[in-house]
C-alpha positions as CSV (number, residue, x, y, z in Angstrom):
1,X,-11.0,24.3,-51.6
2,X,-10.2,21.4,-54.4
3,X,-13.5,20.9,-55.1
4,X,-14.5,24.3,-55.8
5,X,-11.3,24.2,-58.2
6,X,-12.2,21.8,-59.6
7,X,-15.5,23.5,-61.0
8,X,-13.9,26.5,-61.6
9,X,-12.3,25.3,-64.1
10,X,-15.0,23.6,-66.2
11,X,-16.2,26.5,-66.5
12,X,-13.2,27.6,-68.8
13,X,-14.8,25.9,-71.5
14,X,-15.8,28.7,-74.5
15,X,-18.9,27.2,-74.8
16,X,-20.3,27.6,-71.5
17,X,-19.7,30.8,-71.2
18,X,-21.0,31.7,-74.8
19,X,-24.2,30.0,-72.7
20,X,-23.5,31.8,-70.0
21,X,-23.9,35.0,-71.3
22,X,-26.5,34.2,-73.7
23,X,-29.0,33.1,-70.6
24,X,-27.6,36.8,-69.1
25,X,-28.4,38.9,-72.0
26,X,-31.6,37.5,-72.9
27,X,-33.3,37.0,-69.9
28,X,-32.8,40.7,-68.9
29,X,-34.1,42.1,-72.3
30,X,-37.5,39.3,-72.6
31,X,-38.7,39.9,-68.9
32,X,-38.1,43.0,-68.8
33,X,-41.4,43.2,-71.7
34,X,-44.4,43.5,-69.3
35,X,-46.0,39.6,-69.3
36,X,-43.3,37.7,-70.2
37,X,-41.6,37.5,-66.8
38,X,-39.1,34.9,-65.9
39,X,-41.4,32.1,-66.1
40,X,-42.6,32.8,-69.6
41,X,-39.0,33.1,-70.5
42,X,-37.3,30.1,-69.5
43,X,-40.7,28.0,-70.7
44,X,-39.7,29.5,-74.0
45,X,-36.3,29.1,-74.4
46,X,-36.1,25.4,-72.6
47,X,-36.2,24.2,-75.9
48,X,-32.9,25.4,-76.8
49,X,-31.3,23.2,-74.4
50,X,-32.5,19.6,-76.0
51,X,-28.9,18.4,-76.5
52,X,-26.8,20.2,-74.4
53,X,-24.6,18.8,-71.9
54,X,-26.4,19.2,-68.5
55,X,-23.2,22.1,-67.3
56,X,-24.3,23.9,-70.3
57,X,-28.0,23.8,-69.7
58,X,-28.3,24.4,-66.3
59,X,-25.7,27.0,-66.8
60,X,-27.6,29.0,-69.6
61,X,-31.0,28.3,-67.1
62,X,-29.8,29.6,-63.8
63,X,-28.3,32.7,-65.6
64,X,-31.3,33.0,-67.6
65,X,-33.5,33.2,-64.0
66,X,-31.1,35.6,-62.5
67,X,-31.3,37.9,-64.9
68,X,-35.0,37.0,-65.6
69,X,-35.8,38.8,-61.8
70,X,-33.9,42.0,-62.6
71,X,-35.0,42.6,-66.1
72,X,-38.6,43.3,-64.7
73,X,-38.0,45.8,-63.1
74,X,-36.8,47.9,-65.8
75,X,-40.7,49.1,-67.4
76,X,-41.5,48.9,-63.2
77,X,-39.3,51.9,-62.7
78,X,-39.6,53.4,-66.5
79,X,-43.2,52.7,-67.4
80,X,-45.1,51.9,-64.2
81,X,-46.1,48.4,-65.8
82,X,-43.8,45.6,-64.0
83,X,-42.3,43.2,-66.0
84,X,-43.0,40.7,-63.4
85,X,-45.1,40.3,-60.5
86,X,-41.9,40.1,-58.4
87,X,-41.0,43.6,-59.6
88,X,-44.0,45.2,-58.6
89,X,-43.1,46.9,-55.4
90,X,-40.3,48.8,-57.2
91,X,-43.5,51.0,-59.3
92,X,-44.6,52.7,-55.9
93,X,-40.7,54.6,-55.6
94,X,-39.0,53.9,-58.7
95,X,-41.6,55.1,-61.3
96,X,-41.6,58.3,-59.1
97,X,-37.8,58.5,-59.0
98,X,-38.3,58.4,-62.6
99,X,-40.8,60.6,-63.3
100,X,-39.5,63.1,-61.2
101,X,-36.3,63.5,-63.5
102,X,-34.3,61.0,-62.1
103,X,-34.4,58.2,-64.5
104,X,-30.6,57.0,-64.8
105,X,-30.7,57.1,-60.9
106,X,-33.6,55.0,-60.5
107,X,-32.4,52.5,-63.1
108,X,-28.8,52.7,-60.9
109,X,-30.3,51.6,-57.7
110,X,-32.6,48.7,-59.1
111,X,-29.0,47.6,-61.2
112,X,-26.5,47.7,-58.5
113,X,-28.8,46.3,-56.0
114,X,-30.2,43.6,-57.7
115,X,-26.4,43.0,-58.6
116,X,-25.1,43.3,-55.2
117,X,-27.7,41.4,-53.7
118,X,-27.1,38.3,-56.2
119,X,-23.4,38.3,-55.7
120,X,-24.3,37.6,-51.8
121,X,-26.8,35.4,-52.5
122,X,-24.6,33.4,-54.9
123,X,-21.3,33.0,-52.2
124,X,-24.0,31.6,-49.8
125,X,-24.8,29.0,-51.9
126,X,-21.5,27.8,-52.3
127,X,-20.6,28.0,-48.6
128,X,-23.8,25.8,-47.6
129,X,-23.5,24.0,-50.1
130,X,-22.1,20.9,-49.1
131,X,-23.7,21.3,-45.3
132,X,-27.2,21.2,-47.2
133,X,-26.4,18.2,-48.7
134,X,-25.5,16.7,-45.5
135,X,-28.5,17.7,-44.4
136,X,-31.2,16.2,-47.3
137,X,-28.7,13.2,-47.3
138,X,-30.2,12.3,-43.5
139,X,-34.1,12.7,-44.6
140,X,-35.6,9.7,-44.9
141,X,-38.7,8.3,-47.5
142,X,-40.9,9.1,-44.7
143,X,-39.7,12.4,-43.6
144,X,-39.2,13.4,-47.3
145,X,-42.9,12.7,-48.1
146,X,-43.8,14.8,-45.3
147,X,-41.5,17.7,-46.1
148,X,-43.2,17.4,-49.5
149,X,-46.7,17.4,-48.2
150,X,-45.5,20.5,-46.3
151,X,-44.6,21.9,-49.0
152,X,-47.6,21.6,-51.2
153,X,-49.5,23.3,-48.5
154,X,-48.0,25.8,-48.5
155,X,-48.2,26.3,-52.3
156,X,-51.5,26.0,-52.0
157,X,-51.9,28.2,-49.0
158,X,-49.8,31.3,-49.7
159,X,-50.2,31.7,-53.7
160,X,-52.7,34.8,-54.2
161,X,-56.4,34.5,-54.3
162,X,-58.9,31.6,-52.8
163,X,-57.4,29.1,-50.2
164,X,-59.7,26.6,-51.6
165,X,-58.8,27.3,-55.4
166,X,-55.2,26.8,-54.6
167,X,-55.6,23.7,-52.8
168,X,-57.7,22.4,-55.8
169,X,-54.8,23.6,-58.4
170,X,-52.5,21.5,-56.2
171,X,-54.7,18.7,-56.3
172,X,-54.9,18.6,-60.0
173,X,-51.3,19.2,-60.5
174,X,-50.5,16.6,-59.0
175,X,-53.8,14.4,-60.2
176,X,-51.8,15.5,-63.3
177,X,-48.7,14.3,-62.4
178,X,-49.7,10.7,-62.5
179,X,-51.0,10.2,-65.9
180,X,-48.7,7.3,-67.5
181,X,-47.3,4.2,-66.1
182,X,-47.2,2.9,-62.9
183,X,-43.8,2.3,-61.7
184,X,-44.7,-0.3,-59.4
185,X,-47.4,-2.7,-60.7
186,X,-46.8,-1.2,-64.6
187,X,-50.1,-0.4,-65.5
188,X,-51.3,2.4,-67.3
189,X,-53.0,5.3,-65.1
190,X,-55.5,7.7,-66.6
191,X,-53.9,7.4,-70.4
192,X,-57.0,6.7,-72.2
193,X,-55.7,4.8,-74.7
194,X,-53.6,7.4,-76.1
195,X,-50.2,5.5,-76.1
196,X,-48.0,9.1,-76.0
197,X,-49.4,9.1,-72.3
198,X,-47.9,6.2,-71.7
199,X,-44.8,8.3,-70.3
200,X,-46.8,10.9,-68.7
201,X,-48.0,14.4,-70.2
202,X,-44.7,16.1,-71.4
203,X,-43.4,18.3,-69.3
204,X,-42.1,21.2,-72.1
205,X,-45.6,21.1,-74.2
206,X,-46.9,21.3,-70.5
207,X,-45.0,24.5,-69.3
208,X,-45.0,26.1,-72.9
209,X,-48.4,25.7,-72.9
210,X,-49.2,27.1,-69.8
211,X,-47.5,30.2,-69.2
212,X,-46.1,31.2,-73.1
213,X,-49.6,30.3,-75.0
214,X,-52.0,31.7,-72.3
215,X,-49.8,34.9,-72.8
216,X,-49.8,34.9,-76.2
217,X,-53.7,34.7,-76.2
218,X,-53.3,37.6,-73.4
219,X,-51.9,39.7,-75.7
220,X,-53.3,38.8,-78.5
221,X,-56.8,39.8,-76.9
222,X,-56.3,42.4,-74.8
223,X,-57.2,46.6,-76.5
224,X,-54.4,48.5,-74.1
225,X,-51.0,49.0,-75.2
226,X,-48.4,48.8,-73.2
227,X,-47.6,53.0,-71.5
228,X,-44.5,54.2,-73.3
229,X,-41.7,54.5,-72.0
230,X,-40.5,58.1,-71.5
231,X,-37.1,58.8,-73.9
232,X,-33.9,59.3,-71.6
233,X,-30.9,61.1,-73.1
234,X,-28.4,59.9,-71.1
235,X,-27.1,56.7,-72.0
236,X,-25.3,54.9,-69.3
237,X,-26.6,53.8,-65.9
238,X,-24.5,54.4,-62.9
239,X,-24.1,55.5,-59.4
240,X,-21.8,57.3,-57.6
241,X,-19.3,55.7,-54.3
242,X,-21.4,57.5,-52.1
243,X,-24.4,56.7,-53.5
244,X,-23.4,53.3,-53.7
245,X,-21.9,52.9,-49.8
246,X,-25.4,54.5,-48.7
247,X,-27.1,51.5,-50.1
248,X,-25.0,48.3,-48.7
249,X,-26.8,48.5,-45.8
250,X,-30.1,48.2,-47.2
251,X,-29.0,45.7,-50.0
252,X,-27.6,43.4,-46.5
253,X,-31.1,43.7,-45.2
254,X,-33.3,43.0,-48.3
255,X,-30.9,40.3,-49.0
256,X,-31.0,38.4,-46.0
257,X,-35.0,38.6,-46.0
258,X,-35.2,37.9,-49.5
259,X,-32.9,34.5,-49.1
260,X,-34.6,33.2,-45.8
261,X,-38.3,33.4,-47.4
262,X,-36.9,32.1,-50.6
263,X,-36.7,29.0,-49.0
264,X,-40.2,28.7,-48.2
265,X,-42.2,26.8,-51.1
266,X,-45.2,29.0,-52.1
267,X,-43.5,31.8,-50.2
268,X,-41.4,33.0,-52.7
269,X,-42.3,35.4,-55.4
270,X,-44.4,38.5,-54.9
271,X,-44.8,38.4,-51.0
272,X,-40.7,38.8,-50.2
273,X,-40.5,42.1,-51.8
274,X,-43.2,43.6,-50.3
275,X,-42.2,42.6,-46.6
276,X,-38.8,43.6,-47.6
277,X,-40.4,47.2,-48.7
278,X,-43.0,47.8,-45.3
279,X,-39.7,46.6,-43.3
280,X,-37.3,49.4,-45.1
281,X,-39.9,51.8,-45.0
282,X,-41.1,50.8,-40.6
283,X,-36.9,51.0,-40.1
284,X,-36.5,54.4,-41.8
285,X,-35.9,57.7,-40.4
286,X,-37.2,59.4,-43.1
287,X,-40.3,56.7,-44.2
288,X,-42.7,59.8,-45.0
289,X,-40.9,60.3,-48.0
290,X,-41.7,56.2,-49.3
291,X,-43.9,56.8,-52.0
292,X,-42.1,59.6,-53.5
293,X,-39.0,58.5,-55.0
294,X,-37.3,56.9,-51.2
295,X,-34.2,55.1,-52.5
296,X,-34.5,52.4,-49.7
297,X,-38.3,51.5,-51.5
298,X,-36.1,50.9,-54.9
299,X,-32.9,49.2,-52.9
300,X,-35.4,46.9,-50.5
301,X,-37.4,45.1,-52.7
302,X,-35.3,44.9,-55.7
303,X,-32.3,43.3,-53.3
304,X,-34.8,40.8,-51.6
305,X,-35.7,40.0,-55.2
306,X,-32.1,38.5,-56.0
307,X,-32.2,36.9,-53.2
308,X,-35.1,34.8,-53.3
309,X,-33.9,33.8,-57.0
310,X,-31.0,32.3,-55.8
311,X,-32.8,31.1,-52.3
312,X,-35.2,28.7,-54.4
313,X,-32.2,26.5,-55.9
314,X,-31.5,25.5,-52.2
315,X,-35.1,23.1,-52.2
316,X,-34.9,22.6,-55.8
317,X,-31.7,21.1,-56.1
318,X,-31.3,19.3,-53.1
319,X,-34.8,18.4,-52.3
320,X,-36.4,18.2,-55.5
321,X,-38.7,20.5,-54.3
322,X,-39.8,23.9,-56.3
323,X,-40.3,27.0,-54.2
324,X,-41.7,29.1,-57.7
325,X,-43.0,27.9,-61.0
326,X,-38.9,28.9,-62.9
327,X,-37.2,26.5,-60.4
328,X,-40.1,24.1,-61.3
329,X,-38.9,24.7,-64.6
330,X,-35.1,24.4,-64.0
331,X,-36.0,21.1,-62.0
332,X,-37.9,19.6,-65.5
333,X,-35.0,20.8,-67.3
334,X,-32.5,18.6,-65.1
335,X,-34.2,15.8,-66.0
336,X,-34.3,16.2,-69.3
337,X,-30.5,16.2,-69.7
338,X,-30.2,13.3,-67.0
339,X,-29.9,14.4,-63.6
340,X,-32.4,13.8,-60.8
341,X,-32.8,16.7,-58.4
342,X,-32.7,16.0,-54.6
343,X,-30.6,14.8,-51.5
344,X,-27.9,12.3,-53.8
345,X,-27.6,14.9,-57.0
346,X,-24.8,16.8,-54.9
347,X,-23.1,13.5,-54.0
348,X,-23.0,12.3,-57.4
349,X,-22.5,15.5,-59.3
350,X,-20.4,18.3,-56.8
351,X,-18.4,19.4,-59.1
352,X,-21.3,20.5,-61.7
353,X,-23.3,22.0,-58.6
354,X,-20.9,24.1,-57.6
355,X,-19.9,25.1,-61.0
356,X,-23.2,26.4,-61.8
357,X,-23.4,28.2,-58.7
358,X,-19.8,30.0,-59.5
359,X,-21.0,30.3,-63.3
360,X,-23.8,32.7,-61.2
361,X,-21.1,35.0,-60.4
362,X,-19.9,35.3,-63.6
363,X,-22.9,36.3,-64.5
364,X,-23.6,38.9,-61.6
365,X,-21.0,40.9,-63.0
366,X,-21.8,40.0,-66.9
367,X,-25.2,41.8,-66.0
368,X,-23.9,44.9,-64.2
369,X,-21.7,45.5,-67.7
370,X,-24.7,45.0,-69.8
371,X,-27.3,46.9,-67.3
372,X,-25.0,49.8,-66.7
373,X,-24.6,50.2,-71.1
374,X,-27.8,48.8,-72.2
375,X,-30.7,49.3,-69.7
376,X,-31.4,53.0,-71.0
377,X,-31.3,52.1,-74.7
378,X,-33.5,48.6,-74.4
379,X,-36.0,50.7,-72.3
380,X,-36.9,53.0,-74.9
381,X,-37.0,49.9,-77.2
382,X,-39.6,48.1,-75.0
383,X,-42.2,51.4,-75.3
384,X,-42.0,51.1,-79.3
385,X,-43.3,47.1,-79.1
386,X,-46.4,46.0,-81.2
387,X,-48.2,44.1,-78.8
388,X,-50.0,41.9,-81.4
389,X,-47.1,41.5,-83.1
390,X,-45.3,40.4,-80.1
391,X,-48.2,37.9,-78.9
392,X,-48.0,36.2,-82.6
393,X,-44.4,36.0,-82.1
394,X,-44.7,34.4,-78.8
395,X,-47.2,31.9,-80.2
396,X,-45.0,30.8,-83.1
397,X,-42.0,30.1,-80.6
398,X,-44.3,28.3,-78.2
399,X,-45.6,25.6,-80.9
400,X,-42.0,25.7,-82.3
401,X,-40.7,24.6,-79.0
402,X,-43.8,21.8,-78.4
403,X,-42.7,20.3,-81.7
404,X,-39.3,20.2,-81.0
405,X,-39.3,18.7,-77.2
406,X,-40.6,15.3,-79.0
407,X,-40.8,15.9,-83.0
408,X,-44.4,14.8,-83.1
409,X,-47.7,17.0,-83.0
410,X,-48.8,15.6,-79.8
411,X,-46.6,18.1,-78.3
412,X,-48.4,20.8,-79.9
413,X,-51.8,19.5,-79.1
414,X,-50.7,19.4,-75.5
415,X,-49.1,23.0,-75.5
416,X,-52.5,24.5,-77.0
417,X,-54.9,22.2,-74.7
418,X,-52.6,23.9,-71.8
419,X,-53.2,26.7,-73.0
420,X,-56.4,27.4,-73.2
421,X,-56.6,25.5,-69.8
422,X,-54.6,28.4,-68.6
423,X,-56.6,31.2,-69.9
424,X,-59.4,29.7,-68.4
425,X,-57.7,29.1,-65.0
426,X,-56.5,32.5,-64.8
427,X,-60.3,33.7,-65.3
428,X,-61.6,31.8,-62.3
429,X,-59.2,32.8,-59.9
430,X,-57.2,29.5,-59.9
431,X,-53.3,29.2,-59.5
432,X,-51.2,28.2,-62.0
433,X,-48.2,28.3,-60.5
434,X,-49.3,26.3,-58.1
435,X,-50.4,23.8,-60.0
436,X,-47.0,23.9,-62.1
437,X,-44.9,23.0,-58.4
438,X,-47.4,20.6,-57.7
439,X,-47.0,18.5,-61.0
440,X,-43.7,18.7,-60.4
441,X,-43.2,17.5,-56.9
442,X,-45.9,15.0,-57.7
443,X,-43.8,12.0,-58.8
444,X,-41.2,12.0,-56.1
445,X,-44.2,12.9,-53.4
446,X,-45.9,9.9,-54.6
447,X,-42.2,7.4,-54.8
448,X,-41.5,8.7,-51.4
449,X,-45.2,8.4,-49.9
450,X,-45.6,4.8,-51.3
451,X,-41.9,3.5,-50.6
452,X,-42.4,4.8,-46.7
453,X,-45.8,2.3,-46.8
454,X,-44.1,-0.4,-48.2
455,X,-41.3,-0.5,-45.5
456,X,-44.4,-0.1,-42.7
457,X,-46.7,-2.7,-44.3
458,X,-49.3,-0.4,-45.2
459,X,-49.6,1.4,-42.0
460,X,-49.7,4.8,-41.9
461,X,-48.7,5.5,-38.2
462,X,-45.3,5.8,-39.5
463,X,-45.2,9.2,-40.6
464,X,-46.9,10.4,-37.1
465,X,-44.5,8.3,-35.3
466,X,-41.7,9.3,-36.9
467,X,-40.7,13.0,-34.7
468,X,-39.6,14.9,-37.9
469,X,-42.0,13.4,-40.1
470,X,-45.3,14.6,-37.4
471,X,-43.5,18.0,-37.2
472,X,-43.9,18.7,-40.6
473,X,-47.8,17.4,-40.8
474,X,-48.3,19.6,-37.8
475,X,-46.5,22.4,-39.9
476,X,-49.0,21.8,-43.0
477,X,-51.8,21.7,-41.0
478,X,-51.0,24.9,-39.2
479,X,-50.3,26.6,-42.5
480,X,-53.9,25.7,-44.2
481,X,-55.5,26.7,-40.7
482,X,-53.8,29.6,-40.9
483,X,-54.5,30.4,-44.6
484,X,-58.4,29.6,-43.9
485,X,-58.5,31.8,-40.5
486,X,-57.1,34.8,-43.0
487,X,-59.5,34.5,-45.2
488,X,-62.2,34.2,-43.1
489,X,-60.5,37.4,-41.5
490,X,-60.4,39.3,-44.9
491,X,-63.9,38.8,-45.8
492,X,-65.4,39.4,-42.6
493,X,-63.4,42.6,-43.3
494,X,-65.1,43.5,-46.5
495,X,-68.0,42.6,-45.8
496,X,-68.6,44.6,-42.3
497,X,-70.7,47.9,-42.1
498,X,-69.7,51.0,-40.4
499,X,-70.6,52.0,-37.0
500,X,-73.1,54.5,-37.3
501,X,-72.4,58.0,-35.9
502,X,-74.1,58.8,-32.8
């Protein structure tokens, strides 16, 4: 009990909770703005945490991503346009909630679910915690590079689109990932001659430049507006008991499948919330009425979507291994103020672990407050935005933030050569978050790959011998077989005539 205590009270500092509440507040009213989901956000405002001590950055991070995953579902329900891609399961019965003159109900259930869901979410990671850590503590070089071989399959397998294009996104994220020095032998890799590579391509230009300029551009160039959002007269969001004890059930279940397939790599994101909606909708009595306002198809999703937030800092933190492209940024931002995500950072730094998990709570319940008064008024708010002028805006902040992660105008160069990398990836199919995860697992994959060779002289039989180890190379290569015998599936199944009619 001392140690958790202990966190507690660093967290009585004024200054992390003006953090605290900063990351809550903003990252509920940016992703809720369709395109600039959580991802977007945080890549935005990693900036502002150049300086800060590393409780005070991860705080205003983690509380940032929480509220990031609720916030878009607020134009899913009032607009039919998801804020994120994680929200958009909650359009098919919470847009119909609302148009069918239930709007402060539908806001209610996304609210206290997503709420509820977190605040379960957020006592499981305290009570494993410490067990977890146990757990990465015994993983050795080899069975860590296998994990994280695992891992990038599955990235590569389960992001949408092509099989093949997201194994080649993975492949040059982490082709990426090794620009610089070599830590061994010290010799530059792939720099060119441009000393500033010397370090590697930097990791904020990097992420600013692939997710906020390629938006930008999106909405710089596209000719639709954004549907407006219908004006509600009543201001407050809120539910009744009854209304509120009907849900628990269904928040229990979409929690519990949202924080098991969090902790798959590649798995988490839009996939959870849809198996958490078919699963509400096979268990419910009433499942002809999904579709048309069914509370369980706004509970479901919206719960398992908590869940998963809080599910990928489990491999993040403790592995060093990011299940979406926000952890992949919350992992960059821990090194940047000095920590070094996997199996020791819980040994070395419990007390600022836990602490940023217990911050969490504090900012489940800041949320509800600002949900239940503001969600009504910042929705009608969101229909009224410029589009352009929003896309300029985003711009300006993105090569603001380039600049300031190293006060040179490589930064910039990188963030706008990312960019228009991304706009391009994104029109051939290819997978950006994938590549993100893979340039971020990259150098620990390669430290752990090359230090397991070194202790078997260069033979590679050790990570077959090794029984952990083999399982997870028979894991990875069940996952891309399985990912190429679905696609195979799926285009045989587009492609196939119908039987002719006798």
């Amino acid at each position: 009990m001392e140690p958790y205590l202990h966190a507690a009270s660093s967290l009585l500092s004024a200054n992390v909770f003006v953090f605290l509440a900063l990351g809550t507040v903003v990252g509920m009213m940016l992703s809720s703005i369709p395109g600039l989901g959580p991802s977007v956000t945080i890549a935005l405002l990693l900036p502002m945490t150049f300086g800060l001590q590393p409780l005070q950055a991860l705080v205003f991070l983690t509380s940032l991503y929480q509220a990031s995953e609720y916030g878009g579902s607020i134009t899913a329900i009032t607009a039919a346009t998801p804020g994120t891609s994680n929200a958009a399961a909650l359009v098919l019965d919470g847009y119909e909630m609302f148009r069918r003159g239930r709007p402060q109900k539908a806001l209610g259930y996304s609210l206290w679910s997503a709420a509820g869901s977190s605040l379960i979410a957020t006592v499981a990671l305290l009570l494993i915690a410490s067990p977890i850590s146990h757990l990465a503590l015994s993983i050795g070089t080899v069975q860590l590079a296998s994990l994280e071989l695992f891992a990038l399959t599955l990235v590569a397998s389960l992001m949408q689109g092509s099989t093949l294009k997201g194994m080649l996104s993975v492949g040059l994220g982490l082709l990426l990932s090794t620009v610089g020095t070599d830590v061994l032998s010290g010799a530059p890799r792939f720099t060119f001659g441009v000393p500033q590579l010397l370090n590697g391509i930097p990791l904020v230009p990097l992420l600013l430049g692939l997710f906020a300029v390629s938006e930008a551009v999106r909405l710089l160039t596209r000719d639709q507006a954004v549907r407006r959002v219908p004006m509600t007269r009543q201001r407050l969001v809120w539910l009744s008991f009854t209304e509120w004890w009907r849900t628990v059930p269904i928040v229990l279940f979409g929690t519990v499948i949202g924080f098991f397939l969090g902790l798959l790599p590649g798995l988490a994101g839009t996939v959870p919330p849809w198996i958490s909606y078919s699963a509400a909708k096979s268990a419910s009595r009433g499942r002809e009425k999904f579709g048309e306002g069914a509370t369980a198809g706004i509970v479901a999703p919206e719960a398992t979507n908590g869940a998963v937030m809080h599910a990928t800092l489990v491999p993040a933190f403790f592995l060093g291994i990011p299940g979406t492209p926000s952890s992949a940024l919350i992992l960059g931002a821990m090194t940047i103020v000095g920590l070094t995500p996997g199996p020791l950072v819980y040994a070395h730094h419990q007390s600022l672990i836990l602490a940023v998990f217990e911050a969490l709570i504090i900012s489940v319940a800041l949320l509800w407050i600002v949900g239940t008064l503001v969600t009504s008024a910042w929705a009608n708010v969101i229909g009224k935005l410029n589009q352009k002028a929003l896309g300029t805006a985003i711009l300006l902040l993105a090569v603001v933030g380039a600049y300031a992660s190293n006060g040179q105008m490589f930064g910039v160069y990188v963030a706008l050569i990312a960019g228009v990398a991304s706009v391009v990836f994104r029109a051939t199919g290819f997978s950006i978050p994938a590549l993100v995860i893979a340039f971020v697992i990259g150098p620990g994959f390669e430290n752990n790959f090359r230090t397991a060779l070194t202790y078997s002289h260069g033979s590679y039989l050790v990570f077959f011998t090794n029984p952990v180890s083999a399982a997870f190379l028979g894991l990875a290569v069940a996952s891309v077989a399985f990912s190429v015998w679905q696609s195979r599936r799926q285009r045989r199944s587009r492609s196939g005539t119908a039987v002719p009619v006798a």
